[in-house]
N, C-alpha and C positions, 0 to 999 in steps of 0.2 A: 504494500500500500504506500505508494506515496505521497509526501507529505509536503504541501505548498507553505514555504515560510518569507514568501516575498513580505507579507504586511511585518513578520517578527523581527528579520534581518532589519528593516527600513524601520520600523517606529522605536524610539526607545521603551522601555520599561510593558512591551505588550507580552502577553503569552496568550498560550494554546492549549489546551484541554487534549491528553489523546486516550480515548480509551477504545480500544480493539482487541478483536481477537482473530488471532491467525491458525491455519492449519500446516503442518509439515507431514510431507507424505516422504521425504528424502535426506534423514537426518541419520547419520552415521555415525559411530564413535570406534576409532581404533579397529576400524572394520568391519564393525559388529551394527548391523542395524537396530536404530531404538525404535519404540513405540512412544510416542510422544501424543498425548492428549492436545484438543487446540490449547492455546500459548493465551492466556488473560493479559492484556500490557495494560497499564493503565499509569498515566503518566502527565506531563506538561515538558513543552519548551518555551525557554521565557528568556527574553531580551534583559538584563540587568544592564545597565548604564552601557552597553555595545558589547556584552559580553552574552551569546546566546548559547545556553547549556538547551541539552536534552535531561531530563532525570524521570526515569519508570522504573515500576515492579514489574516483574512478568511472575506469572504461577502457574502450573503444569504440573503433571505426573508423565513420570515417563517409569518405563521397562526396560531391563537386558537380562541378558544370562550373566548371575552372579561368576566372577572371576575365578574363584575357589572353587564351587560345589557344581556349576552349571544350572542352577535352579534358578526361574524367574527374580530378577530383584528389581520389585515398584518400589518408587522412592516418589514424595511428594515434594516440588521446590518452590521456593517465594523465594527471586532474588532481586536484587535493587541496582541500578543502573544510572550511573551519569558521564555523558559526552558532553563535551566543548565544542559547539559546532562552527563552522569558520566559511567565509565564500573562498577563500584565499589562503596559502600558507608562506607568504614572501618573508623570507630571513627567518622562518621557526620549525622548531622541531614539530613534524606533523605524527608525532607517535601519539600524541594525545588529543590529537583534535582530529573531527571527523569535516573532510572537506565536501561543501555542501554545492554540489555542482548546477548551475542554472537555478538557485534557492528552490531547491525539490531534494528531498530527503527519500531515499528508501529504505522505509520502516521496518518491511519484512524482512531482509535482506539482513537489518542491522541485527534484529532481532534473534536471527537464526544463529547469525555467529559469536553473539555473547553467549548463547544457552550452550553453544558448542564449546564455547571458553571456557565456561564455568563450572560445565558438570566434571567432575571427581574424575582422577586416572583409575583409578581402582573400584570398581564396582562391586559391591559386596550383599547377600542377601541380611547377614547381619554381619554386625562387627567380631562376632564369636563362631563367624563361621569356621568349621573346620575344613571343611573341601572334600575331596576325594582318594578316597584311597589308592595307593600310587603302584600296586600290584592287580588290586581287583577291579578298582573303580566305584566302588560302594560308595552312596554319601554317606560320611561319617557324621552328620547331623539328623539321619535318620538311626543312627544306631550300628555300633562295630561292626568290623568285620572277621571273619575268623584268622586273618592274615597274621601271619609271625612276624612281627618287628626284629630286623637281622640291621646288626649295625653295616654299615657298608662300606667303608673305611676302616680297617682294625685301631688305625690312629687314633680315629675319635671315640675307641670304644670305653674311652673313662667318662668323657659326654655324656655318652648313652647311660652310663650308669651312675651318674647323676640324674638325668633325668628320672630315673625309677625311684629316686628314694623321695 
């Protein structure tokens, strides 16, 4: 969706109300296709004395296969978002400002690749997931497996027997 900010850019001290809601049918993480509910943004961008920020919430659930176990992990996100927006970036570092070409914003766009920034390298169905067992394959969060724990390394086998006590 884009977003006309000729009257923002041009008047001082005006803002814009934005509240949308977007779908993503083509959101990938690390290769792994998500499931991504539509995207809530709800937001304003607003002229401060020539200075025109973006700032929105987006909220979403999304899905993957937990990292560990292979088992669905939904996760609920509320994240908060602020851009510096600029027609121009003459003599500045444009790592932090989003330049706003012809004053027309693309919202969806912007949108897509904060959620992509933001969501976790690590995807986990819990924080205490145990994963899979690396002989059999069992999830070890439904319950053991009959698999003998064999140190694999004789080096580390004082490790190992710490770990037992």
């Amino acid at each position: 969706m884009p977003l006309e900010l000729n009257d923002i850019f041009v008047t001082p001290d005006s803002s814009l109300e934005v509240d949308e809601c977007f779908v993503y049918d083509d959101l990938s993480a690390e290769g792994e296709q998500l499931t991504v509910s539509p995207v809530r943004v709800r937001g304003q961008v607003k002229n401060s004395g020539g200075l025109v920020e973006l700032s929105y919430t987006a909220e979403f659930d999304y899905s993957k296969p937990c990292d560990r176990c292979l088992a669905d992990a939904k996760k609920s996100v509320k994240q908060d978002f602020v851009h510096t927006l600029a027609l121009s970036a003459e003599n500045e570092d444009t790592d932090d400002i989003i330049i706003v070409a012809g004053y027309t914003l693309d919202l969806f766009s912007l949108v897509r690749d904060d959620i992509l920034l933001e969501l976790p390298i690590k995807h986990l169905c819990s924080e205490g997931c145990l994963g899979l067992c690396p002989k059999c394959g069992q999830n070890l969060n439904e319950g053991s497996c009959g698999c003998k724990k064999e140190a694999v390394d004789p080096r580390m086998a004082v490790l190992d027997e710490l770990m037992q006590d």
